[in-house]
C-alpha positions as CSV (number, residue, x, y, z in Angstrom):
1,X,55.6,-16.4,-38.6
2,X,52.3,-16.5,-37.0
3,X,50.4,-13.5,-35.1
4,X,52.2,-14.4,-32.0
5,X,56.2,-14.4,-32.8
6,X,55.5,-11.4,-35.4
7,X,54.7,-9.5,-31.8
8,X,57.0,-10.5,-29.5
9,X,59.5,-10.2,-31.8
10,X,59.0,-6.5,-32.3
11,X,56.9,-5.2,-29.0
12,X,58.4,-5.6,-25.4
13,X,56.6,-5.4,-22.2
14,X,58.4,-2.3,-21.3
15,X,56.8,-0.8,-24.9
16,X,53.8,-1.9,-24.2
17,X,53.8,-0.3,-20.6
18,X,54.4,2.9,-21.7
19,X,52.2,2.6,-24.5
20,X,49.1,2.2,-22.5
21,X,50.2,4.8,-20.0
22,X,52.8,3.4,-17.2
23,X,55.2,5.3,-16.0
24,X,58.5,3.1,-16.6
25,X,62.2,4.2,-14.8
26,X,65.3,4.0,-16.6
27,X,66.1,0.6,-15.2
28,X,62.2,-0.8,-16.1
29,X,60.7,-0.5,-12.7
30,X,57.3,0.5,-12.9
31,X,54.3,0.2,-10.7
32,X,52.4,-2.8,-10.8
33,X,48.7,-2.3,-12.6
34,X,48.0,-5.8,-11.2
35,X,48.0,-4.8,-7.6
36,X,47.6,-1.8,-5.5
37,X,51.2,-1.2,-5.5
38,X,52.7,2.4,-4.3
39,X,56.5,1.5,-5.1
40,X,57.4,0.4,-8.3
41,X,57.6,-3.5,-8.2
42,X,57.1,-5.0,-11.4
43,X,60.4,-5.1,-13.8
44,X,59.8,-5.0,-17.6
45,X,62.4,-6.9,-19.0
46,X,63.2,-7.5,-23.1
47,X,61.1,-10.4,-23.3
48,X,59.4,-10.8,-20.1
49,X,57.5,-8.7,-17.5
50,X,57.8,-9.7,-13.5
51,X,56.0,-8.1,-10.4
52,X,57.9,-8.9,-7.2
53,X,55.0,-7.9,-5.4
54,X,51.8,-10.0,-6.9
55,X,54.1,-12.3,-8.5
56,X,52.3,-11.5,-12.0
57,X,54.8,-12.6,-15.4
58,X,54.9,-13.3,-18.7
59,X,55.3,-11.9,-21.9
60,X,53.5,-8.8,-23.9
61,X,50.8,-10.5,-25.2
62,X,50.1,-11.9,-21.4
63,X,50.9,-8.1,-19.8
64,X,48.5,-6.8,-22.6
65,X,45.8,-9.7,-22.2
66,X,45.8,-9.2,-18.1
67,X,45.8,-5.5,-18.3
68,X,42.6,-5.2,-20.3
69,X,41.1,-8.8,-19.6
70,X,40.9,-9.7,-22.7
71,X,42.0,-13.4,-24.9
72,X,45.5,-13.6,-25.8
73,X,44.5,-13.4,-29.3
74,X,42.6,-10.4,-28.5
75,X,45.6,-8.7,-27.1
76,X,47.9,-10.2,-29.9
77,X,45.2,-8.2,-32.5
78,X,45.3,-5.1,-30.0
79,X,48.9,-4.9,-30.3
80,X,49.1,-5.2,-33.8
81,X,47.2,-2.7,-34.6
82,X,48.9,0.0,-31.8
83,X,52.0,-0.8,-33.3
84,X,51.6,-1.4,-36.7
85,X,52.8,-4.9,-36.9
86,X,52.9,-6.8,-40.0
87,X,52.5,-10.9,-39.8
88,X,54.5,-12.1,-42.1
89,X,53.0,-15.5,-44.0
90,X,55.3,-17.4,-45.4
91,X,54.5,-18.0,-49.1
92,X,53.9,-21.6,-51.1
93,X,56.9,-21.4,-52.6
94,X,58.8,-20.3,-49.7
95,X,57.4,-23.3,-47.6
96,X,57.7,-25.6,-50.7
97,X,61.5,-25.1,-50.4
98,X,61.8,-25.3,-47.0
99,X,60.5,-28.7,-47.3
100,X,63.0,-29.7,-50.1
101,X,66.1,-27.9,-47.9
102,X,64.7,-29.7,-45.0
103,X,64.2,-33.2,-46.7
104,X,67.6,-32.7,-48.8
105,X,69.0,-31.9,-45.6
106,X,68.0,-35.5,-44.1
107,X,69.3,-37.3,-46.9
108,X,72.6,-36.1,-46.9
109,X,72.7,-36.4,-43.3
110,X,71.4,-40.3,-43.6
111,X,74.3,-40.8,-46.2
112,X,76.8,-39.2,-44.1
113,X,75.9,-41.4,-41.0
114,X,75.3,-44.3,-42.8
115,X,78.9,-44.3,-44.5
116,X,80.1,-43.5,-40.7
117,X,78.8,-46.3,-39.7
118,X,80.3,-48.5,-42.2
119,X,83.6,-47.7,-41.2
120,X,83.3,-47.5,-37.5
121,X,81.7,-51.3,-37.8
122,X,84.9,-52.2,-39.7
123,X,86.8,-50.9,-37.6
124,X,85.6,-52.2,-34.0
125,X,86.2,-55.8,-35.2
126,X,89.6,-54.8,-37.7
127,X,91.4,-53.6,-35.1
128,X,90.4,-54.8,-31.9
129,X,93.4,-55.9,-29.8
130,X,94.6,-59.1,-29.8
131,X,95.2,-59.6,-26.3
132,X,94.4,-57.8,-23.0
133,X,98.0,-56.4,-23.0
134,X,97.2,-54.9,-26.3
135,X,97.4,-51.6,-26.3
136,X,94.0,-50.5,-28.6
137,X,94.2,-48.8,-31.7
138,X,92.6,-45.3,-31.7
139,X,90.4,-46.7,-34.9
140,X,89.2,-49.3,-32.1
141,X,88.8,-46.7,-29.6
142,X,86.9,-44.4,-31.9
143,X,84.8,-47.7,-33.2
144,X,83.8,-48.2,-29.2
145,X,82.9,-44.3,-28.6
146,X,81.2,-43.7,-31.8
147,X,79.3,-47.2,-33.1
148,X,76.2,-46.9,-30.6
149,X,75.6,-43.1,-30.9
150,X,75.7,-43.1,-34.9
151,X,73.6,-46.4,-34.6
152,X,70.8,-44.4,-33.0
153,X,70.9,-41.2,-35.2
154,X,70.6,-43.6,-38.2
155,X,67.7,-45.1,-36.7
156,X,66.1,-42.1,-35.9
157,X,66.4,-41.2,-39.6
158,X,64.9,-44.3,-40.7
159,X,61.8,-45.2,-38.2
160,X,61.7,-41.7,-36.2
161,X,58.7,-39.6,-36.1
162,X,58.9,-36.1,-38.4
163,X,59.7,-34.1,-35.3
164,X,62.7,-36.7,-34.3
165,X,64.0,-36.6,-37.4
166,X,63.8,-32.9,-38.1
167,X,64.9,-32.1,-34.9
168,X,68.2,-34.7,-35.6
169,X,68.6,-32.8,-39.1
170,X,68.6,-29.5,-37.8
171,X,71.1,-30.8,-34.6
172,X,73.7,-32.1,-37.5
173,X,73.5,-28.9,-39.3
174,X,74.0,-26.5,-36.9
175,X,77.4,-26.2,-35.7
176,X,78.2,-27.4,-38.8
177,X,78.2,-31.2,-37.4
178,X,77.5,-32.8,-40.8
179,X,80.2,-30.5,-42.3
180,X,82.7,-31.8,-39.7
181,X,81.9,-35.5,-40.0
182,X,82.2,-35.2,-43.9
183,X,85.9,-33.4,-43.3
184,X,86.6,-36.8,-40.7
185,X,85.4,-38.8,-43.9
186,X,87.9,-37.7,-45.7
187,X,90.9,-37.9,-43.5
188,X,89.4,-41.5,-43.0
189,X,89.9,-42.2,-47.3
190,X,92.7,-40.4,-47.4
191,X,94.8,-42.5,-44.9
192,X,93.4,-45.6,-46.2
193,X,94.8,-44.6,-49.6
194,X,97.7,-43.6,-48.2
195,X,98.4,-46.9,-46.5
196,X,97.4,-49.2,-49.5
């Protein structure tokens, strides 16, 4: 967590406001520092500050930054020290298995897809109809849905950039996607064996 999220995670505006002396209603009104402002215009939200009168926003480190003129890393430094925030760093060994969850992660999620993909290849030309009057099996129909999308996500895998492909990992694992498409996997063997 660098300097940055360790403070917006644990000061808001509307802290920081009071801190350095504004006075802030109940609702987060308070007068705008930014302008000569005589009615309270600028809200001080949970992550965010807004003036409706100057039109002045961002986050704590921005409020902090404007209201002293002073570098966002400055302000960052300012507020950690007023408040007493600890950056947390990550150890080697914490980001050493990160990486392994990460790249274990992208190999199960390349199996997965890949033995997908098998199938819904089969499939498309197994079961597509006959005829035009044929009504399409839902094998087919899943085949014709699925093929391209699965098609993409493996190739994303294989020639992708780092970001793609972590970005793609962490997509199939949230949700439990890759859980899901494992379960489907299943149902897929277990009506195959049932039919053989």
């Amino acid at each position: 967590m660098t300097i940055f999220e360790a403070i917006k995670s644990t000061v808001t505006p509307r802290m920081a406001a009071e801190h350095f002396g504004l006075s802030v209603s109940r609702n987060g009104m308070a007068c705008c520092p930014f302008h000569n402002d005589r009615h309270p215009s600028m809200k001080l939200n949970e992550d965010y500050f807004y003036c409706f009168g100057c039109g002045a926003k961002g986050d704590v480190i921005e409020f902090t930054s404007k209201l002293f003129g002073i570098t966002a890393m400055e302000a960052a430094q300012k507020l950690r020290a007023d408040f007493g925030v600890q950056e947390d760093k990550p150890s080697i060994l914490t980001k050493l298995n990160l990486y392994r969850t990460q790249a274990d992660n992208e190999r199960l999620c390349f199996r997965v897809l890949r033995e997908y993909l098998q199938i819904l290849q089969d499939w498309k030309v197994r079961f597509s109809p006959q005829t035009p009057e044929d009504d399409p099996d839902d094998r087919f129909v899943e085949a014709c849905h699925m093929l391209e999308c699965t098609q993409y996500m493996l190739d994303l895998l294989t020639i992708g950039s780092p970001e793609e492909r972590t970005e793609l990992v962490n997509d199939m694992m949230k949700d439990n996607k890759i859980t899901l498409l494992q379960e489907r996997l299943r149902e897929i063997k277990e009506e195959a064996n049932g039919q053989a």
